[in-house]
N, C-alpha and C positions, 0 to 999 in steps of 0.2 A: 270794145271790151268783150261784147260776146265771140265776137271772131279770134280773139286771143284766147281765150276760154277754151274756144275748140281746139286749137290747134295745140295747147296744150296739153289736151286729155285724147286726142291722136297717136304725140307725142309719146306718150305715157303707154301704150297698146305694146304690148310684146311684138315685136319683128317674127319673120317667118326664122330664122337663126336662132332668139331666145327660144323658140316654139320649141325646135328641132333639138337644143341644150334640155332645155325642160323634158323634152320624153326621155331623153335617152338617161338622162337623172332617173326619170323614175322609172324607169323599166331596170338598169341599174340597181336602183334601191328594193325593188324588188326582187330581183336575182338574189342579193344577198340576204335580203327577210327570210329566202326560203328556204337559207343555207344555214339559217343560226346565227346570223351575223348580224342583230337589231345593232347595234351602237352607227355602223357602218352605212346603215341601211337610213335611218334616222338622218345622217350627216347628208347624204342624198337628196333623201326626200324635202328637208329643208333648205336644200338648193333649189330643188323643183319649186317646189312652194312661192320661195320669195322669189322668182322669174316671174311663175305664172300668177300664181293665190288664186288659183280655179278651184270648184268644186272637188275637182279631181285627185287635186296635189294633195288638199288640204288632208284627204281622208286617208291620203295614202300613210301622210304625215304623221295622223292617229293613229293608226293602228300600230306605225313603227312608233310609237311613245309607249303605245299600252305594251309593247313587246318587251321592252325595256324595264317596265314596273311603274314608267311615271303618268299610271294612272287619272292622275287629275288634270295634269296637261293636257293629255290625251284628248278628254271627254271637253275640256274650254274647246280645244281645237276642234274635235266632231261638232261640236254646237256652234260653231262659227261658222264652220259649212253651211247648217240649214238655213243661218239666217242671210247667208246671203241673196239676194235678190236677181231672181231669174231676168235673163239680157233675149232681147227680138235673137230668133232663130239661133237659138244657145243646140250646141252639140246634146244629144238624148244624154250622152253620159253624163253629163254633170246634173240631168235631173236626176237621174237614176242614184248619181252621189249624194244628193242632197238626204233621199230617202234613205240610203244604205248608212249615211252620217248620225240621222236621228237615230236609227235602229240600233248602232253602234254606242249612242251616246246615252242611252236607254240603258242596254245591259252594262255599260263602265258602271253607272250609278251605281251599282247593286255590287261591285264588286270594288269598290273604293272603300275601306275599313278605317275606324273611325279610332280614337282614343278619346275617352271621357276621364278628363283632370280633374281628381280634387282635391284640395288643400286644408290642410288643418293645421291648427294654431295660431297664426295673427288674422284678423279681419281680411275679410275677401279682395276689400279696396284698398287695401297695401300691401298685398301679394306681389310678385316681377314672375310669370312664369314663359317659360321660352321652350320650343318643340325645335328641335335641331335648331337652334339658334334665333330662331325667330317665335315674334313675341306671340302671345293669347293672351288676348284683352281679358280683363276680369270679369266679364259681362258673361265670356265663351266657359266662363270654368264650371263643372259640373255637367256640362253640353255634351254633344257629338262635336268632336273635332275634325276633319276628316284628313286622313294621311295617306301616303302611298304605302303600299306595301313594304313589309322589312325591318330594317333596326330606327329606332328611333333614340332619340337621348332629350327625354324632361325635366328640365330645372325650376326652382324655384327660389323665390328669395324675400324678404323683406329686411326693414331696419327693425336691429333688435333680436334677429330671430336667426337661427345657424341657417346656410345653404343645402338645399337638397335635391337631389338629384337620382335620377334612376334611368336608366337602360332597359326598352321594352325591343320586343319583338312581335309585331301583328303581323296577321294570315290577311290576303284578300277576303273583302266579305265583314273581317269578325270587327266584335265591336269591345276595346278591352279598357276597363277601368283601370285609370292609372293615382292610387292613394300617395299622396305624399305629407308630410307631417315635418314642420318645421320645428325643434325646439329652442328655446330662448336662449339667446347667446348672453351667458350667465356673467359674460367677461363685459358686455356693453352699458352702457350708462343708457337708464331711463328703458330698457329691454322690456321690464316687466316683469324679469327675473330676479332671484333672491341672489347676489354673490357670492361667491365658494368663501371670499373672506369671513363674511356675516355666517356661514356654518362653521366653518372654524372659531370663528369667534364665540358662537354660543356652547361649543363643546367646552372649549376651554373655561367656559365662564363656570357650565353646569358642574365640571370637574373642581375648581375651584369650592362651590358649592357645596357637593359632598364632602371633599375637604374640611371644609369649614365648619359644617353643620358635628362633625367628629370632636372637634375643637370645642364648638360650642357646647356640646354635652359633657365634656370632659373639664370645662369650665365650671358648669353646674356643680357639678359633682364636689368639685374642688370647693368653690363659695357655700355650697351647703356644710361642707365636713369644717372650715373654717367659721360658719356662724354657730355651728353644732360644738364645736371642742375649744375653738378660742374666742370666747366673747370678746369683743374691744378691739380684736386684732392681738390677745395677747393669749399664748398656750401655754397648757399647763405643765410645769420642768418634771411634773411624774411619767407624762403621758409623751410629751416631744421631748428630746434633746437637740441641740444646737443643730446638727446636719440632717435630724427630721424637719426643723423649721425650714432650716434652707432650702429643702427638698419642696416641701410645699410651697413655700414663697416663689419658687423656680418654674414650678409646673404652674402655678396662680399665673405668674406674668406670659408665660409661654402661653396658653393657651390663650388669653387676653388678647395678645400679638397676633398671633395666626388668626385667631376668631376676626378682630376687627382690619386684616391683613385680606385675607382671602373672603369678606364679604365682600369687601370692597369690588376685588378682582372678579366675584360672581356675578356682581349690578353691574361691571363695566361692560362684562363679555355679553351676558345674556340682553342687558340691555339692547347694545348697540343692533344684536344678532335680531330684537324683537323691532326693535325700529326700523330695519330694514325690511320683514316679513310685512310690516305694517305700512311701507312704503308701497311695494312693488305694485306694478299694473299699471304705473299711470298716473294715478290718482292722487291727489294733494295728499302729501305726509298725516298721519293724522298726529294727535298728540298723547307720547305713552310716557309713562310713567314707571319706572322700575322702584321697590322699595324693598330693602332685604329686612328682615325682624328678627330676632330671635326670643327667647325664654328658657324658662328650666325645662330642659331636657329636648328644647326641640328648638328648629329655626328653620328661616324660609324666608320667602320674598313677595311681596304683590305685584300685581300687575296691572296696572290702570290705562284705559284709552277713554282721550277725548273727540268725541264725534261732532 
């Protein structure tokens, strides 16, 4: 078993051929680091890398990431360097890379910028938020987030509540709060939100209402000038003729009609409209009461909730 052991991690030792592939990779990826050509250079160094995954490759590897903007890569990869562990008569260079990796992995910190999310409108622990597509725990919101440099794109979501989204651009270094504010999706059941129907509905109710309240004055008026001039329901032939009767008996029932027509239509609309105000959020319906009243010369409605 241990003799298999060996000869499998032997095995596993780059030949003097990978050796000779690996430099010429990285010297290579260096040429073109020096020419402007990090994507190029990256591709290389990554070749070297997985040959050898020496001190060497590794930092070369860093650096071409941090050339490219993908700073955080970068810095996992320079910190991988140091922690690898020095080998019996290791080439100087790769001590020397270990040092120049941490020193390296030091300054990325500092220059890796951050975006701080916060959300407003549903509870924190029903949020969904995602930084270029990948998620941020609910734990991280309000945090330092840490990003590469560039465009980023932050969403957000829960149930109930509309999608939100926004498009930032961070500098190396800076650290930028990113607000986002969901509002209740007014169209969803159980959102929290009051429905556009239930505001239409209490307009129409309240118009209704004014309506009506015109009617009901105009009623008054009528009932008082009829107990005033015709006691019994009968008027006097000096004072009405026949198409004065009629007139007033006309306008008696009309107002009558629309009065108890358009209360009606006031309790149904403004009702429904307060029942739903009185719903929203969540929370067990309570129980409300619409009651429309009138009297001489005025009318209206109450409004009762049971808690």
């Amino acid at each position: 078993m241990v003799f298999a052991s060996s000869v499998g991690a032997q095995a596993a030792e780059p030949t003097a051929s990978d050796k000779e592939r690996a430099r010429s990779l990285l010297l290579d990826g260096r040429a073109k680091l020096e020419a402007g050509d990090a994507q190029a250079a990256v591709k290389a160094f990554e070749a070297a890398h997985a040959i050898m995954g020496v001190p060497t490759t590794g930092l070369d590897l860093a650096r071409g990431l941090a050339a490219l903007g993908r700073l955080i890569e970068a810095r996992a990869v320079a910190l991988e360097v140091t922690k690898k562990p020095p080998v019996a008569k290791e080439p100087a260079a790769f001590t020397h890379a270990r040092g120049e990796a941490a020193s390296f992995a030091e300054a990325l910190a500092g220059r890796i910028p951050s975006l701080v999310i916060e959300v407003s409108g549903p509870r924190t622990g029903d949020v969904s938020v995602t930084v270029d597509g990948g998620a941020v725990p609910a734990q991280a919101l309000g945090l330092s987030w840490k990003v590469d440099p560039g465009e980023h794109t932050v969403e957000a979501k829960a149930a109930g509540f509309e999608r939100a989204s926004r498009s930032v651009a961070v500098k190396e270094g800076e650290t930028l709060v990113v607000a986002l504010s969901l509002p209740a999706d007014q169209g969803a059941e159980g959102s929290g939100g009051v429905p556009v129907w239930a505001w239409i509905s209490g307009g129409v109710g309240l118009a209704a209402l004014g309506a009506g309240v015109g009617f009901t004055i105009d009623y008054a008026n009528v009932r008082s000038q009829v107990d005033r001039d015709c006691p019994g329901g009968v008027c006097p032939a000096a004072r009405y003729d026949v198409a004065s009767v009629e007139a007033l008996t006309a306008r008696w029932d009309r107002d009558l009609g629309f009065m108890v027509g358009l209360g009606a239509v006031a309790a149904l609309g403004i009702g429904a409209a307060i029942y739903e105000v009185a719903s929203a959020g969540g929370a067990a319906p309570a129980d409300v009461a619409v009651v429309p009243w009138v009297g001489p010369g005025v009318a209206g409605m109450s409004v009762g909730r049971a808690f």
